[in-house]
N, C-alpha and C positions, 0 to 999 in steps of 0.2 A: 504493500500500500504506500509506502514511504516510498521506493523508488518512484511509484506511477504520480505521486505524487509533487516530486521533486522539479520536474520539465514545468509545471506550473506556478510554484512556490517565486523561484527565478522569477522571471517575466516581473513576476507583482511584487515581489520586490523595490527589480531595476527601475517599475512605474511609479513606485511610491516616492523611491529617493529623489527622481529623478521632477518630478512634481513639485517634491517640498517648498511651502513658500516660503521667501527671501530672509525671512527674518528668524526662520527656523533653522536657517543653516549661519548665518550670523551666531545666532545661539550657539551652536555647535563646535563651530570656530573657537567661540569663548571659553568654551569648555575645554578644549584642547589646550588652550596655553594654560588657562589654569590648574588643568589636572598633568599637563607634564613641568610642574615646579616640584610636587615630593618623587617624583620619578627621576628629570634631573637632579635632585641631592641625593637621595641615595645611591644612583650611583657612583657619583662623584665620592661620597664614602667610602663607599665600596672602592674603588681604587686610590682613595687616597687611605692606605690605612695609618696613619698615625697619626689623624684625627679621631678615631673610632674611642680609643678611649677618653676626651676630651669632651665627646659631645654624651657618652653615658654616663657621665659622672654629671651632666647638665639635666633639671629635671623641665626645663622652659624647653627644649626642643620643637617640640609638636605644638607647640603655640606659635612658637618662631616660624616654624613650616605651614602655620596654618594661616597668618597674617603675610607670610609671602605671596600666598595663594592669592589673598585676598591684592593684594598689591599689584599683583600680575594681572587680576581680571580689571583693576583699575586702569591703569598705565596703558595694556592694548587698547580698552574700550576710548580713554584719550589719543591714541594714536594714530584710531579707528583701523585697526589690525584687522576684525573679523569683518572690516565691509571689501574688503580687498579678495577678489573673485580669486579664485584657485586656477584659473585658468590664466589669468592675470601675473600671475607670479614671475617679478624681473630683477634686476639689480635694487631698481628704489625699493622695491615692496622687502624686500632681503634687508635693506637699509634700517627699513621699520623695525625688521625682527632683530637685527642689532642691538638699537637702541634699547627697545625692549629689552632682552636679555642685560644689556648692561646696565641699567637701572635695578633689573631683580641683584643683580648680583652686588651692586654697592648696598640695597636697605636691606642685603643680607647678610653686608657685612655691619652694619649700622646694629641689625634685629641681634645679633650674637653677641654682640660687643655689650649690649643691654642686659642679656641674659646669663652676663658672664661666662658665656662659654668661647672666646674669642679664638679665631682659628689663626692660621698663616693666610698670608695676603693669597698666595699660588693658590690656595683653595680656593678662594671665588673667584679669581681668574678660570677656574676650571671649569667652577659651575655654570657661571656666564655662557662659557661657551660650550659644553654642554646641553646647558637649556637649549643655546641656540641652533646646534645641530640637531638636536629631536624636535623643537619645530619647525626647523623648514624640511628634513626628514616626513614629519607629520603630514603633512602639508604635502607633499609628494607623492604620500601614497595614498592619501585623499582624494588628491587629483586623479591618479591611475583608478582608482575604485570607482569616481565618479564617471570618468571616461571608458571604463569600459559597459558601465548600468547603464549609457547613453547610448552606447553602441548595440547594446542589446534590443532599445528600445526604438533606438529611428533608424531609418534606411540605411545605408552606406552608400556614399559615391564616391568608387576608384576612379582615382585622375591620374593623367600621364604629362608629364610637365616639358614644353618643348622650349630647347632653351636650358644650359646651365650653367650659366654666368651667374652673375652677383643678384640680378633680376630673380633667376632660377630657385637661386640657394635659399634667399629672403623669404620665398614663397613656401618654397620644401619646410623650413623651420616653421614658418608661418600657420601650415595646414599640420604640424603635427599635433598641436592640444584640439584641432578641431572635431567638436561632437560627429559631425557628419561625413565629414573630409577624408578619403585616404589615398594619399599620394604613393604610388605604385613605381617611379621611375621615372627619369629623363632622359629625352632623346636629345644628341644636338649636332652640330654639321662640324661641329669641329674635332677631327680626327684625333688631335691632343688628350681631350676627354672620355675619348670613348672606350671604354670598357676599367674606367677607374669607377668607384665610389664614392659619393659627395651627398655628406649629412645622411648616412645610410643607403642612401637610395644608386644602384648602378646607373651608369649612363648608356644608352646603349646608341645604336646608329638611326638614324630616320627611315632607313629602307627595306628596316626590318617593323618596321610599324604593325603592317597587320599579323603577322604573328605574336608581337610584344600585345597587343589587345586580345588577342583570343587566353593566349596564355597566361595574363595576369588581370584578364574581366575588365577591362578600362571604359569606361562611362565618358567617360569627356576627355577633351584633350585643353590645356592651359598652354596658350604660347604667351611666354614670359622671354619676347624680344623686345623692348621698346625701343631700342637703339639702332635695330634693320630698319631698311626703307622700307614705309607704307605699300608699296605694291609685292617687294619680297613676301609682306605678312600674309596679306594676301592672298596669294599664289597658293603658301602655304595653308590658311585654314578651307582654300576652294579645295586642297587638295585632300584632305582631312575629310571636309564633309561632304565631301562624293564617297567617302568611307562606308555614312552612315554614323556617325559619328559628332556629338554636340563640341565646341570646339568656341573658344574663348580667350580672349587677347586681352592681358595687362598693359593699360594704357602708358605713355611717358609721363614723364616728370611736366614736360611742356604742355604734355596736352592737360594732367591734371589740376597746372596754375593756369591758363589758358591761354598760351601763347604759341599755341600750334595751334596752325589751320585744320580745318577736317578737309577730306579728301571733295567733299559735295561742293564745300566753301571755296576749294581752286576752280571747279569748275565752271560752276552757273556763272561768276563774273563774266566771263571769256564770250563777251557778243559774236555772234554767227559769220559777221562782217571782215571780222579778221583771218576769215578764214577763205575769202575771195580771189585774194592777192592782185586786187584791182581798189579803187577807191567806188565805194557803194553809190550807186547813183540816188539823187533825194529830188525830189519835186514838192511843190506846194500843195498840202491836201485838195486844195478847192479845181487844179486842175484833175479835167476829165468825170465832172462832176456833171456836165450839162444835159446827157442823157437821162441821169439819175434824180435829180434834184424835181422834188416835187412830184415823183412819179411812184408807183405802186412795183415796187421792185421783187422777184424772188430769186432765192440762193438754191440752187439745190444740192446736196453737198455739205451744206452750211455748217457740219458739224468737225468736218477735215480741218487739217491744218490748211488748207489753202482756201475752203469756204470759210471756214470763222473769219480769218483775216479778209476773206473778198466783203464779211457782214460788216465788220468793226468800220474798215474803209467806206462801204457804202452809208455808212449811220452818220457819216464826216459830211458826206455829201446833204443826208437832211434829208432823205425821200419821206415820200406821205405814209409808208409801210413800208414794210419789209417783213414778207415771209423765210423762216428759213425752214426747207424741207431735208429730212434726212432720215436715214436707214436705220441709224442707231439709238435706240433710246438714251444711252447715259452721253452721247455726245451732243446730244440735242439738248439733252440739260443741261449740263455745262456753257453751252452755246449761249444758251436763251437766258441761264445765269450769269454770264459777264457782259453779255449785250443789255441788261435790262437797264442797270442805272443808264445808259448812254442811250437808251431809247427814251427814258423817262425825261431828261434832261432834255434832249430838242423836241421832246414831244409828237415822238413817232408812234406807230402802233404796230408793234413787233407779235408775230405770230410764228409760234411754234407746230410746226406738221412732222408726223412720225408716220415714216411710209417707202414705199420704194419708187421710183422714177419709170420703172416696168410695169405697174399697174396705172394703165390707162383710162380707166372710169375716176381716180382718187385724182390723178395728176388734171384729169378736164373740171373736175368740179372746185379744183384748188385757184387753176387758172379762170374760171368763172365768177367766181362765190368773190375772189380778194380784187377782181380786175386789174387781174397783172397787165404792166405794159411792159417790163425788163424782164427778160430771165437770163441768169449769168449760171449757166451749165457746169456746174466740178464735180459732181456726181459720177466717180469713176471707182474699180480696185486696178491701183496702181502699184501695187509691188508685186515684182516681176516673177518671183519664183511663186506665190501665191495661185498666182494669173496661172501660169505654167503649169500647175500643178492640178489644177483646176479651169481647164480652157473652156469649156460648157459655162459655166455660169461666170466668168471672165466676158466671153463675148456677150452672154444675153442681157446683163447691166451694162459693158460699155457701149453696146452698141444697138442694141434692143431698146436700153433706156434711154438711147439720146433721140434712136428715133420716135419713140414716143414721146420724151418732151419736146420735141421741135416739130412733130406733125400736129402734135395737143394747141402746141405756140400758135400753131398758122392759124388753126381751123379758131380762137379763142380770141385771134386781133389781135396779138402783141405785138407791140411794136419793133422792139428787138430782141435780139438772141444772139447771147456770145456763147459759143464752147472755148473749154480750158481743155486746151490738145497736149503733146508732149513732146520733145524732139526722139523720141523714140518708136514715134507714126513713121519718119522718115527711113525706110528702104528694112522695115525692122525685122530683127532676128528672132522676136518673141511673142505669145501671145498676145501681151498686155497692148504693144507694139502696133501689133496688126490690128488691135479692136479698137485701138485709136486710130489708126488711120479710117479704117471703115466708119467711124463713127462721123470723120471729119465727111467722107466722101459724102457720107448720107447727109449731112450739112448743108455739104455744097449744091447737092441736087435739089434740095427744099430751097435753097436758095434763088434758084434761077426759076422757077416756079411759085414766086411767092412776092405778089407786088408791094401787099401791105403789111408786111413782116420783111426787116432787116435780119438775114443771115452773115453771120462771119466767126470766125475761130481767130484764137491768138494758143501760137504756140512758143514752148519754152522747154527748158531744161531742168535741170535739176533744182530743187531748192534748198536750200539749208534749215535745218534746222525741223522742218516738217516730219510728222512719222514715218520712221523707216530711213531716214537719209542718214549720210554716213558721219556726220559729227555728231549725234548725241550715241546712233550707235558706239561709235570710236570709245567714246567717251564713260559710255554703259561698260565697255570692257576694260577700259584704265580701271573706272570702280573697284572691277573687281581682279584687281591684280595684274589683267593683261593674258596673254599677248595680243594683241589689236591683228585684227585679220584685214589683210586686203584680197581681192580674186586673183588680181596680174599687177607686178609691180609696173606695167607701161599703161595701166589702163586709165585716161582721163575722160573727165565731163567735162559739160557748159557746169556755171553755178550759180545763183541769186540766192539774194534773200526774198524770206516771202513777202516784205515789204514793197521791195522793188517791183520784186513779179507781177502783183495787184493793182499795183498804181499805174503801172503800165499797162496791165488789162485792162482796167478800168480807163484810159487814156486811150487804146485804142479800138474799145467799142462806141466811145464816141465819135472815131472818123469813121466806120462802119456805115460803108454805102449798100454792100448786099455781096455777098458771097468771097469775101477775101480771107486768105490766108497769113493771119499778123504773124510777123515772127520777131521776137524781142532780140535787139545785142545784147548777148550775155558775155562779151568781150572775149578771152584768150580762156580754152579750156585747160582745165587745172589736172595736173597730175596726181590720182588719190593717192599713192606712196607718200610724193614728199605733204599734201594735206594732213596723215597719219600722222608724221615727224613734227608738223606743228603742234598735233593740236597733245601730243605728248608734251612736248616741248612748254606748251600754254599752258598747262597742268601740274609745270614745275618739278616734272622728271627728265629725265636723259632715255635715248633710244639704247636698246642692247642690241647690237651687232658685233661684228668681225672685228669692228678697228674702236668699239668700248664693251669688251665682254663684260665689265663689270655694271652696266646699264641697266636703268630698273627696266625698262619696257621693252618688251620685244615684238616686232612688227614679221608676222608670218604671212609668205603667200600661199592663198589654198586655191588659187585656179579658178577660172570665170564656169560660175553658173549657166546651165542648159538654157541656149538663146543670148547669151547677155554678149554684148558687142565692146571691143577693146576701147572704141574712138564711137562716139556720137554725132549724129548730123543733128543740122536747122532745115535744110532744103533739101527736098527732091528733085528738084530741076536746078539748070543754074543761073537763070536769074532770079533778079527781085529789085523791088523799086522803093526809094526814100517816100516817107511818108513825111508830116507836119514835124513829124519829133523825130529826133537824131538815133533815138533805141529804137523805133518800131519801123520794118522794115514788110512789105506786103509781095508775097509769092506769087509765081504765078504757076501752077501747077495743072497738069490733068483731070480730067474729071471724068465719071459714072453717068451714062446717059442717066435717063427715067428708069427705062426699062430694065436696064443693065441693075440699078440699086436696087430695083420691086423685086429681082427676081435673085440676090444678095437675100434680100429679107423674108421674103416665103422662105429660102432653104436654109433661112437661119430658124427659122422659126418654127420649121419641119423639124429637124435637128435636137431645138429645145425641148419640144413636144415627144417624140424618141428617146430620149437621154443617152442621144449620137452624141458621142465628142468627133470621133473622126468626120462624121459627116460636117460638123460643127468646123473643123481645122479645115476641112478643104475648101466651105466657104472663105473664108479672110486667104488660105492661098492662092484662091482663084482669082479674086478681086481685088489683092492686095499685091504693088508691084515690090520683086524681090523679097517677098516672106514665101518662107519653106520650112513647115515645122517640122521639130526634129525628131529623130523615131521615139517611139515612145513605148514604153513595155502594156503589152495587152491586158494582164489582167490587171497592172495597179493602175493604167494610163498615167504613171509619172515619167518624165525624161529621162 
């Protein structure tokens, strides 16, 4: 019974002790010092024997012994000795127990001298310290008793501490009185250390990690580097918690008083512009306003980075409305949240439509109901491997939906109609590519059949900063330690800001006589490699290559993506002609009879209806000059 009993007894024990409130172990405390005062004197007797008959020929002893007790619970309770946690226990709290012990051992030589039984001085030198070694002894094994009734009673988490420098060491001493804490080993890259012992714990190598976790249970991993570069640590906890593994970084000294930047804080400063290597073009809000102004405006799109900015820009101009319609619920919120004070303020009436540009009954009752006169077309999926991967429903939004909002436009009166095309319509090697150009084509044909409706597109390149482009990517991957990917170290873009890009749509849907092709200067295309190197560089690291091995960032090529082109165009043909303003330049390109686009859209629409992709690709290869899509495996239809 007692054995079966015993596995239970434990536990509630370790629950009891470990519970006690504060003041009951205060108590506890008190009683230790005061019950090891007749414990230190008699032994002190005990090895001092030629006192022994000196103190029994005294009949005061046990009063003497008994008014030291009393002394001792004085003097610590003055000291405040039992408020001092066990766990706490360092050089000052040791200082206390000093003092202490030295005070018992002078009113013990005071209490003898009184009692006539006076000893040698070495005697209470003895005792003194005596006392003083049973209670910090005391006290020692207090702590062990309590630390282990804790451990019986809360979880245990093994850690692996990476890192065992001075940072390292701090920590390993740190976590050994910890109730929960148990530090199992450190890893560290310095070959110097590896396979010594430090503060108990072996050091072992990094590359033996997952076997050092299996074999000694490890919960977390502690990198106690604060002196490595931010992106080194990095690297290293990416590399940890692709483990599976929780994993935890003791901050520096600078960043705890707070004079180290955080890695967020280098980046956000770092405006888009600097990243052009041209000087950003800027015009006056109010040009290219004269379209827009006083007019029933809608976005569709409006929830993109290139719609929001095309809303924020048209709310500049002061139209009577502005609808913004979009695909996505939580970007429409956002949307129609940072437009509202600015609609509120000129006293617009801002409407929010959640819906798709492919459903023709929503898109006719939206351009009815609001009496649109603009609609400024950016309602596209424009990232390329998306598109790619997904060419079916790539074509029937970029180009299903433009021909519905633009045959919707015609038949509802509007007066004009801009599409936001891409320099990647021209001669392109991708989905996304070809369903803008077909989108454009369909433009153009509504165009030339369309007296009281203004057709025209403005095309452009790449822009900064929008989702998906390659500086917050870049920058998404510095975050995390690197290496920054590029496809082809020769491969360059056009580049704007999306400021630019807008103002200049918006600029040139107001010279917009009917069927042109805008094409914006986006000046000298940029090389993405050396753009990678800056925006490293901006971020206040160094590149790792050949000729600085010891560099925090390393810039890796992983080869262009199925469809993606080294070098981008503007034009398909080769001319084009100066317009009012020195950026926008108007194409003159080929065009899709009637018949030729109607019969585009039936076998795109066949195709939709089937859930063809291939029937779907050999429309845009048919009708699009120089797209050839690329083989594509049958049963996952990816490239």
């Amino acid at each position: 019974m007692v054995e079966l009993m015993r596995p239970m007894v434990k536990p509630m024990i370790s629950k009891f002790v470990t519970t006690l409130p504060r003041h009951y172990k205060r108590a506890l405390l008190l009683a230790v010092d005061v019950l090891l005062v007749p414990v230190a004197y008699a032994f002190t007797v005990a090895v001092q024997r030629d006192t022994y008959g000196a103190l029994t020929s005294a009949i005061n002893i046990t009063l003497v012994v008994l008014l030291l007790m009393g002394l001792a619970g004085a003097v610590s309770t003055l000291l405040r000795i039992p408020h001092i946690r066990l766990i706490d226990l360092n050089v000052k709290t040791m200082g206390r127990m000093a003092l202490l012990s030295a005070l018992i051992a002078v009113c013990g030589a005071a209490l003898h001298r009184i009692a006539g039984a006076e000893l040698a001085v070495g005697t209470y030198v003895v005792f003194g310290i005596v006392y003083f070694l049973f209670s910090a002894a005391g006290r020692i094994v207090l702590l062990e008793v309590a630390m282990n009734m804790y451990r019986r009673v809360n979880a245990r988490c093994r850690v692996l501490i990476y890192g065992a420098g001075h940072t390292g060491r701090q920590l390993a001493l740190a976590l050994t009185a910890h109730p929960t804490i148990d530090a199992v080993a450190f890893v560290d890259d310095n070959t110097a250390l590896q396979g010594l012992t430090i503060t108990g714990l072996p050091v072992l190598r990094p590359t033996d990690i997952d076997e050092i976790v299996k074999t000694k249970r490890v919960d977390r991993v502690l990198l106690a580097m604060p002196s490595a570069p931010q992106p080194k640590v990095t690297q290293i906890a990416w590399r940890i918690e692709r483990k599976g593994l929780e994993v935890q970084s003791l901050p520096s000294f600078a960043q705890l008083i707070g004079e180290e930047r955080t890695l967020v804080e280098k980046l956000v400063p770092v405006p888009p512009s600097n990243f052009l290597g041209r000087k950003p073009y800027r015009q006056p809000t109010s040009m290219g306003c004269s379209h827009v102004v006083g007019r029933n405006v809608l976005v569709s799109g409006g929830g993109g980075s290139i719609g929001a900015e095309l809303c924020r820009q048209v709310m500049w101009c002061k139209p009577l409305k502005l609808v913004i319609f979009e695909i996505s619920e939580f970007a429409l919120f956002e949307a129609e949240r940072s437009l509202r004070p600015l609609a509120q303020k000129f006293g617009i009436e801002l409407v929010p439509v959640l819906g798709s540009v492919t459903e023709a009954r929503l898109v006719r009752r939206i351009l009815q109901d609001h009496d649109i006169h603009v609609v400024l077309h950016a309602a596209a999926y424009k990232h390329v491997p998306m598109v790619e991967n997904n060419p079916l429903v790539g074509l029937a939004n970029n180009v299903l939906g433009t021909w519905t909002m633009a045959r919707e436009a015609r038949e509802a009166g509007v007066e004009r109609f801009i599409l936001i095309s891409s320099d990647k319509a021209v001669r392109p090697t991708n989905v996304m590519g070809a369903s803008k150009r077909l989108a454009e084509l369909v433009v153009q044909d509504l165009a030339a059949r369309s007296p009281d409706t203004i057709f025209a597109m403005v095309r452009f390149g790449n822009v900064l900063g929008s989702s998906g482009s390659v500086v917050p990517l870049f920058q998404e991957q510095i975050a995390r330690g690197g290496p920054v990917t590029v496809t082809h170290r020769d491969v360059t873009r056009f580049f704007m800001t999306i400021e630019e890009a807008v103002s200049l749509v918006l600029m040139a849907g107001s010279f917009a006589k009917g069927g042109e092709v805008f094409v914006l200067d986006m000046g000298k295309s940029r090389r993405i490699w050396d753009m990678a190197r800056q925006v490293i560089e901006d971020a206040g690291y160094t590149v790792k290559d050949e000729a600085n091995p010891d560099g925090d960032i390393e810039i890796q090529e992983i080869g262009l993506r199925p469809g993606e082109k080294l070098h981008e165009e503007l034009l398909i043909g080769e001319g084009h002609v100066t317009t009012a303003h020195e950026k926008i330049f108007a194409a003159h390109e080929a065009k899709l009879s009637e018949i030729e686009v109607a019969s585009a859209i039936r076998a795109l629409r066949e195709a939709m209806a089937t859930g063809n992709d291939a029937a779907a690709l050999a429309v845009a290869q048919r009708w699009v000059e120089g797209y050839c899509p690329a083989q594509r495996d049958a049963a996952s239809g990816i490239a």
